[in-house]
C-alpha positions in Angstrom: 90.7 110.9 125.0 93.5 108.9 123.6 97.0 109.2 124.2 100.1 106.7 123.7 102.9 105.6 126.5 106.1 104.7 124.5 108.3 101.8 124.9 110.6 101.9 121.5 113.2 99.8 120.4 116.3 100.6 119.1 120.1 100.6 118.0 121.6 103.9 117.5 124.7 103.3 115.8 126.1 106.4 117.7 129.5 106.7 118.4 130.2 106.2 121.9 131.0 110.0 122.6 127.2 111.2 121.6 125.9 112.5 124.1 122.5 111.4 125.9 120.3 113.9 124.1 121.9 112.8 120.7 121.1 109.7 121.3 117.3 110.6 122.2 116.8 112.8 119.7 118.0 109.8 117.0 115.6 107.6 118.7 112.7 109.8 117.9 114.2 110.5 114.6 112.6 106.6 113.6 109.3 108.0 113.9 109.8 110.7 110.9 108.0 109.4 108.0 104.6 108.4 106.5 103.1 105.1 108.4 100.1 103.5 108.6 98.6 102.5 111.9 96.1 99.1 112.6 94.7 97.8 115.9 92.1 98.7 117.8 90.7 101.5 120.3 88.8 100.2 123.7 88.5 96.6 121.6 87.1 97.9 118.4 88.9 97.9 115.1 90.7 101.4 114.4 93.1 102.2 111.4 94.7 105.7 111.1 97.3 107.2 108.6 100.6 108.8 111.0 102.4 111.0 109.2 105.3 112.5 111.1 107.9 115.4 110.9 110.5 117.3 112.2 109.1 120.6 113.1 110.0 124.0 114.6 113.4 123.8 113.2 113.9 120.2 114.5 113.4 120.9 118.3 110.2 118.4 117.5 108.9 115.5 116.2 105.1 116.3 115.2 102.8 113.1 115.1 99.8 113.7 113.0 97.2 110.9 113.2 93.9 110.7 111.5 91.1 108.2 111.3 91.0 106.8 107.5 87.3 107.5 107.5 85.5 110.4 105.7 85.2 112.6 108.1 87.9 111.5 110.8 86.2 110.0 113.7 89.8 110.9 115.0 92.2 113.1 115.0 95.4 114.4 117.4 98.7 115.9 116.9 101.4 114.8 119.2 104.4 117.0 119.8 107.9 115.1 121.2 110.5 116.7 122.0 114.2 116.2 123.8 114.7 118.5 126.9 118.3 118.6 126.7 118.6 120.3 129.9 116.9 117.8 132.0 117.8 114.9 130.3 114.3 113.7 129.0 111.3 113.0 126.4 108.7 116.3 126.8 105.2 115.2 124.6 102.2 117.5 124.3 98.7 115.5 123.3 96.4 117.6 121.2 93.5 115.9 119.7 89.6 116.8 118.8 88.2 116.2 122.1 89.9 119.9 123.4 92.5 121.8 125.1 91.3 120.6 128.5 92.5 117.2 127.3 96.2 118.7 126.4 97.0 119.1 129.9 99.4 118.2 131.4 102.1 117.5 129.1 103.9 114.0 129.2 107.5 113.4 130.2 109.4 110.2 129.7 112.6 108.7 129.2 114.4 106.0 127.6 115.3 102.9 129.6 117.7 100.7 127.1 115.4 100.2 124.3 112.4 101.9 125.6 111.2 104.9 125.9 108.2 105.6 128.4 105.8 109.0 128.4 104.0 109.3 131.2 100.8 111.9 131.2 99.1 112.4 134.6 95.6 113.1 133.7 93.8 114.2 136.9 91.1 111.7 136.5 93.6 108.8 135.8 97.2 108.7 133.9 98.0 107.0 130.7 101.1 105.6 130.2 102.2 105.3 125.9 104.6 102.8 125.0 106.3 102.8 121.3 108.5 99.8 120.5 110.3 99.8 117.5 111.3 96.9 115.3 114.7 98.5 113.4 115.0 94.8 111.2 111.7 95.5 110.6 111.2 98.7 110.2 107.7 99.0 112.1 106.6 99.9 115.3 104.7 98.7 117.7 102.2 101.2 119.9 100.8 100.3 123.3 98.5 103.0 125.2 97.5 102.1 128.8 95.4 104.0 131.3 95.7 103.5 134.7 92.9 101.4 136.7 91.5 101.8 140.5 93.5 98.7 141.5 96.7 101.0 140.7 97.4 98.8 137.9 97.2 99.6 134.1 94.8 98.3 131.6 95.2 98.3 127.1 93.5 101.5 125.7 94.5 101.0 122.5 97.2 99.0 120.1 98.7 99.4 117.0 101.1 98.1 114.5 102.4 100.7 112.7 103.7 100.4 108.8 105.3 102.7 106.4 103.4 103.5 103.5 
């Protein structure tokens, strides 16, 4: 299964009175568009479209990724949210391989510019990192999954690009 730690990079432009949830709701707000994503998955070459949304009258930012061939060899929705209440990044993983593989949900939070989701598979966590290049416009995806050693090794990695 495939899922994506994020690590994103970012100025707000907030005013200094918004508060912490506006601020992680803007970051998220980068994602919304049509991109295209190239890298690779476990070493091999992979290239998706992303096309992502505000959904469910904003609460979310819906991820849809697809393989570029004909049929998908791939595809997931990811759903991000803000928990307001608790003061960080809720994600939920859905792809072809199942619902077994949606649990658990991810959590994460933003650390200056970075936000990290953490999902704690029970046969080993992965840890999605998202960094985004705001002079650029681009982003930057980093999935890990943890090793035996307790350290973390690349799952996958992609540069993302509007279309």
């Amino acid at each position: 299964y495939v899922t994506a730690a994020l690590c994103i990079v970012w100025a707000t432009g907030l005013p200094a009175q918004a508060s912490h949830a506006d601020k992680m709701e803007v970051l998220l707000e980068h994602l919304v568009g049509a991109w295209s994503m190239s890298g690779s998955v476990r070493g091999k070459p992979a290239t998706y479209t992303l096309d992502a949304a505000r959904v469910l009258q904003h609460r979310f930012v819906e991820l849809h990724m697809e393989d570029v061939h004909r049929p998908p060899a791939y595809e997931a929705r990811v759903f991000s949210g803000v928990d307001s209440a608790g003061g960080r990044y809720i994600a939920h993983w859905l792809d072809r391989f199942g619902a077994a593989f949606s649990i658990p949900h991810a959590t994460g939070e933003a650390r200056g510019d970075t936000l990290l989701l953490m999902f704690p598979y029970p046969d080993g966590a992965f840890r999605d990192t998202f960094v985004y290049d705001r002079a650029a416009d681009t982003w930057h995806f980093r999935l890990e999954a943890a090793d035996a050693t307790g350290g973390w090794r690349l799952f996958a990695e992609y540069d993302v690009r509007r279309r």
